[in-house]
N, CA, C and O atoms as CSV, one atom per row, in Angstrom:
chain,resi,resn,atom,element,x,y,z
A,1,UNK,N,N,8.476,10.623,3.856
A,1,UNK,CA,C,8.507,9.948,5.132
A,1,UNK,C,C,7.422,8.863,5.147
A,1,UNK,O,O,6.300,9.014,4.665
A,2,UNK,N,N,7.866,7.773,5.740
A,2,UNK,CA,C,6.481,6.740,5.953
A,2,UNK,C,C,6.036,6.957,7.428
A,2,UNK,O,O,6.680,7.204,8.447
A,3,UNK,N,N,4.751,6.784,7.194
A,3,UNK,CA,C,4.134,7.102,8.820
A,3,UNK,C,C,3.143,6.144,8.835
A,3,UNK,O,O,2.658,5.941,7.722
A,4,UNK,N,N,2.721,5.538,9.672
A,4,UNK,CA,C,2.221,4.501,10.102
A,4,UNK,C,C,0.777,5.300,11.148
A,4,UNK,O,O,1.128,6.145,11.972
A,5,UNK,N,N,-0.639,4.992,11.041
A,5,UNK,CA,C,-1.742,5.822,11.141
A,5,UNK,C,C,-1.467,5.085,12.439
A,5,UNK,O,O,-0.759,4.080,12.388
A,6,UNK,N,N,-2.059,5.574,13.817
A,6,UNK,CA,C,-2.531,5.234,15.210
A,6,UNK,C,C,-3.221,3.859,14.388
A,6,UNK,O,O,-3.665,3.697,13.252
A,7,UNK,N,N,-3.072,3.044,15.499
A,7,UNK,CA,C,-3.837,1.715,15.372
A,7,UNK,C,C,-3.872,0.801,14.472
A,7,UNK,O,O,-4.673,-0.133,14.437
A,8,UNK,N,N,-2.816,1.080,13.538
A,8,UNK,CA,C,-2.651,0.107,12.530
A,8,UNK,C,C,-1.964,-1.051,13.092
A,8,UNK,O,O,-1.009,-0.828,13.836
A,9,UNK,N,N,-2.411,-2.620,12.775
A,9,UNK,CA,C,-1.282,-3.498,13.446
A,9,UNK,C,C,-0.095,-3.797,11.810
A,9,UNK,O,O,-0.485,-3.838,10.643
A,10,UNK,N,N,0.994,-3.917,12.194
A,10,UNK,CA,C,1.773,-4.171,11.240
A,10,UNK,C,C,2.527,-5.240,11.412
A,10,UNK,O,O,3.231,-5.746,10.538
A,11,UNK,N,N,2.342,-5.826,13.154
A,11,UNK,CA,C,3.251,-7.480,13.520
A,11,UNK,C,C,2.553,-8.287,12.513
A,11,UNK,O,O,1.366,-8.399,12.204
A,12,UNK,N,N,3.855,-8.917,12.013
A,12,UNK,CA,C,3.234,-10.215,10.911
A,12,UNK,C,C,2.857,-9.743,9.916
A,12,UNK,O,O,2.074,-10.500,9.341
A,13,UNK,N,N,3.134,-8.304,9.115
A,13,UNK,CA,C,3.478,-8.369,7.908
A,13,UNK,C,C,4.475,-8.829,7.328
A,13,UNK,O,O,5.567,-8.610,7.854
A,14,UNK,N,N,4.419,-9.648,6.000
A,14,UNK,CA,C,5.280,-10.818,5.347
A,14,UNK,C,C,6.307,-9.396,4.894
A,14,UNK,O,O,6.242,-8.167,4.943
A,15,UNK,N,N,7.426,-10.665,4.358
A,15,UNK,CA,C,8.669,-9.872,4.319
A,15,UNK,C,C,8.221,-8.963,2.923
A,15,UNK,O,O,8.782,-7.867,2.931
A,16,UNK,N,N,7.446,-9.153,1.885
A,16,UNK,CA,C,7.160,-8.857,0.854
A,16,UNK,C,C,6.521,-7.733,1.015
A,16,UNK,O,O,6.971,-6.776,0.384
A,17,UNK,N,N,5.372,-7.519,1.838
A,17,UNK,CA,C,4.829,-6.564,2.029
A,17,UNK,C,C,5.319,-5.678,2.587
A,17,UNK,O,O,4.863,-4.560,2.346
A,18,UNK,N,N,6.620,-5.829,3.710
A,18,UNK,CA,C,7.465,-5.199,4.379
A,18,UNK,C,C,8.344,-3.774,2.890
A,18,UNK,O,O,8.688,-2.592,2.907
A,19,UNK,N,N,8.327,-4.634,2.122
A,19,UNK,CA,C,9.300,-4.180,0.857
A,19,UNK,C,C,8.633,-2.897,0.081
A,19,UNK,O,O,9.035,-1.811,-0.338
A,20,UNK,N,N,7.352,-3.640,0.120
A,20,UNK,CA,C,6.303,-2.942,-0.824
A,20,UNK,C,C,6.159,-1.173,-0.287
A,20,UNK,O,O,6.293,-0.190,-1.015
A,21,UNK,N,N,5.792,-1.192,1.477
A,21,UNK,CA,C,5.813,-0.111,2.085
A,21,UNK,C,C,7.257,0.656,2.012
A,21,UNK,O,O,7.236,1.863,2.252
A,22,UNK,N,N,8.262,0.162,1.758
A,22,UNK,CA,C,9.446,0.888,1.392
A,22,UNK,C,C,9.709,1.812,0.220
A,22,UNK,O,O,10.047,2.987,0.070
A,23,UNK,N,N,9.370,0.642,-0.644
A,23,UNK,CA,C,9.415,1.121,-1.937
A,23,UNK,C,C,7.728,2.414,-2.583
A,23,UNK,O,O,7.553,3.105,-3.586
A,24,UNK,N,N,7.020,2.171,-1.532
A,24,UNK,CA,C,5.927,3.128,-1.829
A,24,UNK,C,C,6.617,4.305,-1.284
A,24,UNK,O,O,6.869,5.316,-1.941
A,25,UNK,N,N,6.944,4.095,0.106
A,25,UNK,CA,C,7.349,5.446,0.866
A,25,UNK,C,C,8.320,6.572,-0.331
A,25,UNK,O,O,8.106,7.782,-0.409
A,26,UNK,N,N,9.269,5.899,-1.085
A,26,UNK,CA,C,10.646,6.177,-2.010
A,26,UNK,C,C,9.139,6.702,-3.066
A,26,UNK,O,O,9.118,7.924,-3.216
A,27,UNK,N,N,8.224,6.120,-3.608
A,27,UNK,CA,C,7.107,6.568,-5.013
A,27,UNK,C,C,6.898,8.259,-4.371
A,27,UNK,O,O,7.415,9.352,-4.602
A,28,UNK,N,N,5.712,7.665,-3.351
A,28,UNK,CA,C,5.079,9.203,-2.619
A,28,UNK,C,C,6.036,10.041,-2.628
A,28,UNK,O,O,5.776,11.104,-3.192
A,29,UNK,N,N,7.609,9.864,-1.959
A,29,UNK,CA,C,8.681,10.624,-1.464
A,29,UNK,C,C,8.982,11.647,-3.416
A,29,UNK,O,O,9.218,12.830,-3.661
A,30,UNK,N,N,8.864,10.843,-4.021
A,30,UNK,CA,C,9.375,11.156,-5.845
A,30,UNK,C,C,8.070,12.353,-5.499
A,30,UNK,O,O,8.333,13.550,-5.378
A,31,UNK,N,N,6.845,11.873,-5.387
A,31,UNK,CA,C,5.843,13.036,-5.477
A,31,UNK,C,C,5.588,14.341,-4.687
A,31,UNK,O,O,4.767,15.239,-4.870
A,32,UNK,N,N,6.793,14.120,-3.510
A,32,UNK,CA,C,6.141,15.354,-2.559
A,32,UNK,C,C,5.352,15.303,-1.344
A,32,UNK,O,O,5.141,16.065,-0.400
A,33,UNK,N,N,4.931,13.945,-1.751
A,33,UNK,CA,C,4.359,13.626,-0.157
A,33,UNK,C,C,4.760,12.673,1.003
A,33,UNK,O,O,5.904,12.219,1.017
A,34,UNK,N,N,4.014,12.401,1.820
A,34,UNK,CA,C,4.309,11.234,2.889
A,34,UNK,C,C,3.288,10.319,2.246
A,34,UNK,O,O,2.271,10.383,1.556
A,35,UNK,N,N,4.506,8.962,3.139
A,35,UNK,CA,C,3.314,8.024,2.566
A,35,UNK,C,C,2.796,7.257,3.864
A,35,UNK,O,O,3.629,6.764,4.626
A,36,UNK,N,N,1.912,7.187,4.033
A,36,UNK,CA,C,0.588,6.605,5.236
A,36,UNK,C,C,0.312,5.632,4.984
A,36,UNK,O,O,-0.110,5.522,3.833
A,37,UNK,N,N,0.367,4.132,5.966
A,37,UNK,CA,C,0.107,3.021,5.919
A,37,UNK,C,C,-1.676,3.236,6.891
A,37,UNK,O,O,-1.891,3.936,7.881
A,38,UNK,N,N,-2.268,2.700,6.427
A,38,UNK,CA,C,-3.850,3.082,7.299
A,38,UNK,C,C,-4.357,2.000,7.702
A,38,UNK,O,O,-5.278,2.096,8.513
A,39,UNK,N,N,-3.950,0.751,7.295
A,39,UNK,CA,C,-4.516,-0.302,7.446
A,39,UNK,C,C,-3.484,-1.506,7.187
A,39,UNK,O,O,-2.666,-1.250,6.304
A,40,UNK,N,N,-3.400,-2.402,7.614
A,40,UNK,CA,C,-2.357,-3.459,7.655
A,40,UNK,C,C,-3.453,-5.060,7.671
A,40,UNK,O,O,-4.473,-5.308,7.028
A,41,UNK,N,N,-2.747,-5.835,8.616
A,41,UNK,CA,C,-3.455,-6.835,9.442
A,41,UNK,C,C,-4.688,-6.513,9.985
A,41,UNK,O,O,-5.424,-7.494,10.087
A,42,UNK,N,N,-5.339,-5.066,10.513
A,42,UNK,CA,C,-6.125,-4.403,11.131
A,42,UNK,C,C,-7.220,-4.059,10.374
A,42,UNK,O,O,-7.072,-4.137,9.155
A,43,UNK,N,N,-8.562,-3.602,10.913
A,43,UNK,CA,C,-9.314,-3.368,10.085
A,43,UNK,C,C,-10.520,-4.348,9.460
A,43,UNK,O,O,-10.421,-5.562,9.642
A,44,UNK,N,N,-11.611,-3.827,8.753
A,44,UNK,CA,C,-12.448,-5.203,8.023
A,44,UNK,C,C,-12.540,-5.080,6.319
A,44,UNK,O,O,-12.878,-4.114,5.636
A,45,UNK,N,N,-12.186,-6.188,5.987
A,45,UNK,CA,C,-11.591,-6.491,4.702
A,45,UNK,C,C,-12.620,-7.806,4.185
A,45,UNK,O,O,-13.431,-8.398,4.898
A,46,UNK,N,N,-12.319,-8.070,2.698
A,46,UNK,CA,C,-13.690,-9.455,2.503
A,46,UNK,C,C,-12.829,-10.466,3.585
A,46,UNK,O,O,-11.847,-10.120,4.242
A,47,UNK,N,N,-13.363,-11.573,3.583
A,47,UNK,CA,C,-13.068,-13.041,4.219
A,47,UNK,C,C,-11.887,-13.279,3.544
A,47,UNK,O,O,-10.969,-13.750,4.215
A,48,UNK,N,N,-11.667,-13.029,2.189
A,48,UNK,CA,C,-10.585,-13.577,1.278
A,48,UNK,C,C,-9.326,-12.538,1.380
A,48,UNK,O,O,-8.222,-12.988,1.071
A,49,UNK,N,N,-9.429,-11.133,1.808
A,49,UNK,CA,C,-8.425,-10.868,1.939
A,49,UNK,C,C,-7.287,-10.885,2.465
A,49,UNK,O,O,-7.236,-11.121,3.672
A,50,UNK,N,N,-6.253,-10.682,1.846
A,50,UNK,CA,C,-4.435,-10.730,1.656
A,50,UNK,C,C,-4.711,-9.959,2.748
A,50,UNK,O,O,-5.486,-10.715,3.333
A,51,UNK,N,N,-4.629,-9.035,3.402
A,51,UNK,CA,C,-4.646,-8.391,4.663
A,51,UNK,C,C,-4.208,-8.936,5.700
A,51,UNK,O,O,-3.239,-8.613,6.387
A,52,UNK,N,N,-5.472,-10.408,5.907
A,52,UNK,CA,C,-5.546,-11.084,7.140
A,52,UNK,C,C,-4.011,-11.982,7.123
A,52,UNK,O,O,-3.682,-12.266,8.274
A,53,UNK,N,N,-3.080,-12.450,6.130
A,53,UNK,CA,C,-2.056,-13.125,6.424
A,53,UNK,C,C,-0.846,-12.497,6.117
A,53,UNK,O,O,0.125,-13.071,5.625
A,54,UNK,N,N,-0.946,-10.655,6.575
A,54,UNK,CA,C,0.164,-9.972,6.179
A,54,UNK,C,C,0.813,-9.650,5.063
A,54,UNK,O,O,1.959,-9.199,5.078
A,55,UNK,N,N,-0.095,-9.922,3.646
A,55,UNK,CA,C,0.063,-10.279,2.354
A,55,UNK,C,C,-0.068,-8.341,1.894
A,55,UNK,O,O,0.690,-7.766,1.112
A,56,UNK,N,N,-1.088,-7.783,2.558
A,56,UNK,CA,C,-1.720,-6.366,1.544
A,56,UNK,C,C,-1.660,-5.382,2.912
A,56,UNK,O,O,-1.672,-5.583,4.126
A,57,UNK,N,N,-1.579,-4.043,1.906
A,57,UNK,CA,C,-1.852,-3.122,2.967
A,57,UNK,C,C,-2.404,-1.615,2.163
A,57,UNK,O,O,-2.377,-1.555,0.934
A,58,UNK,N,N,-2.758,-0.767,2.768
A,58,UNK,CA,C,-3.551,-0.047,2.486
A,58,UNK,C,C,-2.451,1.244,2.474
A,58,UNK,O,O,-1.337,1.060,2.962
A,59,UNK,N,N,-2.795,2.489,1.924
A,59,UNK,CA,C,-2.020,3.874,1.173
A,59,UNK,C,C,-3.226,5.022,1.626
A,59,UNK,O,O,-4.437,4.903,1.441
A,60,UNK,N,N,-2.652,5.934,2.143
A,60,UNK,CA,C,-3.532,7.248,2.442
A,60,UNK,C,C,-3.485,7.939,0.877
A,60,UNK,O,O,-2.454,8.022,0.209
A,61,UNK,N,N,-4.892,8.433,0.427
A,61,UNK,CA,C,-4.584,9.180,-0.108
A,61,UNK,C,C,-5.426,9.822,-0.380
A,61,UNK,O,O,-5.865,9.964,-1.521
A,62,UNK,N,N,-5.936,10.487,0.880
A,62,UNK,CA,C,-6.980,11.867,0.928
A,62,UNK,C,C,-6.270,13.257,0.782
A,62,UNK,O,O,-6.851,14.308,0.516
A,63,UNK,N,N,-4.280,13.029,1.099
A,63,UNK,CA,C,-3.453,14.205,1.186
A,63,UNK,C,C,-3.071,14.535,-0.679
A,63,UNK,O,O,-2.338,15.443,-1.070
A,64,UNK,N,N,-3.867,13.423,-1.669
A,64,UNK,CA,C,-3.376,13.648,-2.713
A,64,UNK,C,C,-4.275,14.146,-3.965
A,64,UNK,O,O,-5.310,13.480,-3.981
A,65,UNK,N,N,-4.238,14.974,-4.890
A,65,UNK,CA,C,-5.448,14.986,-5.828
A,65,UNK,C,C,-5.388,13.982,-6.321
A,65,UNK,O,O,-4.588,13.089,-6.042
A,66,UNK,N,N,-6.427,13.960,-7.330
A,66,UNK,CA,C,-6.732,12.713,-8.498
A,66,UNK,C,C,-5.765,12.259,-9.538
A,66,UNK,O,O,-5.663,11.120,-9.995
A,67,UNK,N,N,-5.228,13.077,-9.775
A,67,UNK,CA,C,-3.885,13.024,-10.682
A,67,UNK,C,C,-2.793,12.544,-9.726
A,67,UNK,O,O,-2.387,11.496,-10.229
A,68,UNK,N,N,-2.113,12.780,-8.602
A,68,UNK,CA,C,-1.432,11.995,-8.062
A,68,UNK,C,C,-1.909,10.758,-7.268
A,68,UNK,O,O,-1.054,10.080,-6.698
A,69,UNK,N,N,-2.714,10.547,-7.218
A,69,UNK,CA,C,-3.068,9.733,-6.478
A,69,UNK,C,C,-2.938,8.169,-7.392
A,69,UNK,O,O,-2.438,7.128,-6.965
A,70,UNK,N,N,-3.780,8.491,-9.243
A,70,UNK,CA,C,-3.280,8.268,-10.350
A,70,UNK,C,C,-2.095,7.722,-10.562
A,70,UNK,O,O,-1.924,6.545,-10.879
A,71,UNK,N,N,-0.920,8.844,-10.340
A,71,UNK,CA,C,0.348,8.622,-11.016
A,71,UNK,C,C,1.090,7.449,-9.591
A,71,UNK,O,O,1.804,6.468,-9.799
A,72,UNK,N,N,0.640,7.954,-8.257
A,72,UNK,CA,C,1.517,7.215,-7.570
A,72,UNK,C,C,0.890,5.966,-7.887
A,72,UNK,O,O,1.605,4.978,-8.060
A,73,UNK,N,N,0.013,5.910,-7.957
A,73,UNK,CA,C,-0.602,4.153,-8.393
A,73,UNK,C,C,0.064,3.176,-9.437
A,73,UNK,O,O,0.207,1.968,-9.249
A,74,UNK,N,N,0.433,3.836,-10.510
A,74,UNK,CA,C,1.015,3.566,-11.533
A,74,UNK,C,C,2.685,3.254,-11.027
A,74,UNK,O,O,3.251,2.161,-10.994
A,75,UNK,N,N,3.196,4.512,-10.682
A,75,UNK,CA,C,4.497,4.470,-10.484
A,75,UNK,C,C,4.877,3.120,-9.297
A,75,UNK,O,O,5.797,2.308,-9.391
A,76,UNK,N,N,4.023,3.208,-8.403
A,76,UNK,CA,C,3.839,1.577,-7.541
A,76,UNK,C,C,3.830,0.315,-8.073
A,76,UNK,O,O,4.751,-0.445,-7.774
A,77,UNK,N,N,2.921,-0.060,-8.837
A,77,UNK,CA,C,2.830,-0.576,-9.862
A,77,UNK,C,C,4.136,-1.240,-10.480
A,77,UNK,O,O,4.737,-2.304,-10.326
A,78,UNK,N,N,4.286,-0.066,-11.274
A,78,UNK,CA,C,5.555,-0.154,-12.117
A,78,UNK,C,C,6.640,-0.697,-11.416
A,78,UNK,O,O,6.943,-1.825,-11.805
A,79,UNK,N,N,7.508,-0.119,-10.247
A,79,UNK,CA,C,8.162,-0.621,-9.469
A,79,UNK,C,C,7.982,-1.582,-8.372
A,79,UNK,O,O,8.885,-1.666,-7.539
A,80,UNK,N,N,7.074,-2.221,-8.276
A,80,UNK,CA,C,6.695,-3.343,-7.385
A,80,UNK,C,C,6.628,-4.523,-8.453
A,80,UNK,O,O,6.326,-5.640,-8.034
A,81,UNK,N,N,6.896,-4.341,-9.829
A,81,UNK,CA,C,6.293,-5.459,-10.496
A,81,UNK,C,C,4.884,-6.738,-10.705
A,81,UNK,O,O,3.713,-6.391,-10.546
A,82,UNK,N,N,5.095,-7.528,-10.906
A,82,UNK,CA,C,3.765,-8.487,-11.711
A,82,UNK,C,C,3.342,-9.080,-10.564
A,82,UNK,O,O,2.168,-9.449,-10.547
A,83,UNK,N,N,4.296,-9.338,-9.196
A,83,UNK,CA,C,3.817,-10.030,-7.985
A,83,UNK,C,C,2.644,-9.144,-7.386
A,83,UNK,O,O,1.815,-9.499,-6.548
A,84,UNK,N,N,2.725,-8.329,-7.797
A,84,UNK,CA,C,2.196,-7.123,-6.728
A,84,UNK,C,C,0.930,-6.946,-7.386
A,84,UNK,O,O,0.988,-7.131,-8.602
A,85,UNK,N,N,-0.338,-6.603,-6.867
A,85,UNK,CA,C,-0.922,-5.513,-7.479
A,85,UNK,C,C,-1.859,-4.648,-6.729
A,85,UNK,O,O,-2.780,-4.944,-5.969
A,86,UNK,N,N,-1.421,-3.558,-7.111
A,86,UNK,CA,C,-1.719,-1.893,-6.887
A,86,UNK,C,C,-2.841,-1.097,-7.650
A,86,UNK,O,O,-2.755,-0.583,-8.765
A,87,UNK,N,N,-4.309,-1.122,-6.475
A,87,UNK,CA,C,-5.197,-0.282,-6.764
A,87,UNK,C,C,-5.383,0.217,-6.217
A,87,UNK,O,O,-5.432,-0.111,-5.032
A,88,UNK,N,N,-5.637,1.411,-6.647
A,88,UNK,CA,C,-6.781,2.716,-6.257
A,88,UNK,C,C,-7.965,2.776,-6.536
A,88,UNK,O,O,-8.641,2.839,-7.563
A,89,UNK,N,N,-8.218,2.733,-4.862
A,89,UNK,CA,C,-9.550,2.378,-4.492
A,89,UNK,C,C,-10.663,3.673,-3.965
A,89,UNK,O,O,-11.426,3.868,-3.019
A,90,UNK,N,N,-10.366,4.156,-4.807
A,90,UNK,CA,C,-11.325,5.530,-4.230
A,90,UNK,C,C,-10.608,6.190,-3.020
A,90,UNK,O,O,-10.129,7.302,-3.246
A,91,UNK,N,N,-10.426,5.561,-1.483
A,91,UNK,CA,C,-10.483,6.846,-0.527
A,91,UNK,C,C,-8.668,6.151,0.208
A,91,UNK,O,O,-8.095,6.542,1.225
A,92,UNK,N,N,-8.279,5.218,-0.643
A,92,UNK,CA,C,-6.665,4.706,-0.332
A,92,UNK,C,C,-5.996,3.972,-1.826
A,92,UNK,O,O,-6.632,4.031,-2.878
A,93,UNK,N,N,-5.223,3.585,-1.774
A,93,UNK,CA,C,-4.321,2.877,-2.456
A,93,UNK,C,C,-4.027,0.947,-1.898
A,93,UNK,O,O,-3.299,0.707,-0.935
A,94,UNK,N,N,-4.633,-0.038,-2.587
A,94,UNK,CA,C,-4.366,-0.772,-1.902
A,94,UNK,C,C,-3.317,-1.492,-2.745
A,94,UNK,O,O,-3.170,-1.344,-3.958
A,95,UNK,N,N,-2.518,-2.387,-1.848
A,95,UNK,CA,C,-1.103,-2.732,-2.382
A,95,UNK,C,C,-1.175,-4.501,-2.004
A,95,UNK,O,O,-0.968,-4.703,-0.808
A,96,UNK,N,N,-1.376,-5.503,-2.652
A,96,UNK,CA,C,-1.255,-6.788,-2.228
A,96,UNK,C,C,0.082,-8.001,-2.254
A,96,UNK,O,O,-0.228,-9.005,-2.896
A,97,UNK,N,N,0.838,-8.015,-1.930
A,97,UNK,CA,C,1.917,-9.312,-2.853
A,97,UNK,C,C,1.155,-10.618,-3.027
A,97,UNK,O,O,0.901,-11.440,-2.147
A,98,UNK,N,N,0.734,-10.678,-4.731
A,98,UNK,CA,C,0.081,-12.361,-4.795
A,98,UNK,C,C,0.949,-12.380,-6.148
A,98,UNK,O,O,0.934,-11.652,-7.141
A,99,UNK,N,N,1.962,-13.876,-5.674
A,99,UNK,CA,C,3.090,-14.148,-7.387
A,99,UNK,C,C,1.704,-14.680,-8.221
A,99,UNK,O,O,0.594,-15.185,-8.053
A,100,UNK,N,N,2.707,-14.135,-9.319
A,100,UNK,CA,C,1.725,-14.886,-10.513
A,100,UNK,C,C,2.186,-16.168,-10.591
A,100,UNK,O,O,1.442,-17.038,-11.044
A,101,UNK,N,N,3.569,-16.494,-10.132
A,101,UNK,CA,C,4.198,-17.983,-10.656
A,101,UNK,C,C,3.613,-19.098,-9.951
A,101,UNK,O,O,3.964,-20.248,-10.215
């Protein structure tokens, strides 16, 4: 299931990022869990972040050990392709759309 945390804003996430939270929800869903959007547009991020123009968004993953938390990173990754990129950041998963082209 995707669940969306109290207070996250998500108006004016780009259509890309819209995709990204889909296709995470379908990763987590492969693993057993829910997947938690925690941060969107909302929140404080550097000056430069994809955040502020609906570009990135953030992944709960305090519900996951180290090993999944790991594999869903990867498996995100993998299925979001080269536009995307997907780290794990210690206490979430962050997810950005920047093309390489």
């Amino acid at each position: 299931m995707l669940k969306i945390k109290e207070g996250v804003v998500v108006q004016g996430l780009g259509t890309e990022t819209l995709l990204a939270a889909v296709v995470a929800q379908s990763v987590y869903a492969k693993h057993g869990k829910d997947c938690v959007i925690t941060s969107a547009l909302d929140g404080q991020h550097s000056a430069t972040s994809l955040h502020y123009s609906g570009n990135a968004l953030d992944l709960r993953t305090r519900h996951l050990d180290a090993g999944q938390a790991e594999a869903i990173t990867d498996d995100l990754q993998e299925a979001l392709g080269d536009d995307y990129d997907v780290v794990l950041e210690g206490n979430h998963i962050h997810v950005e759309y920047q093309p390489k082209r």
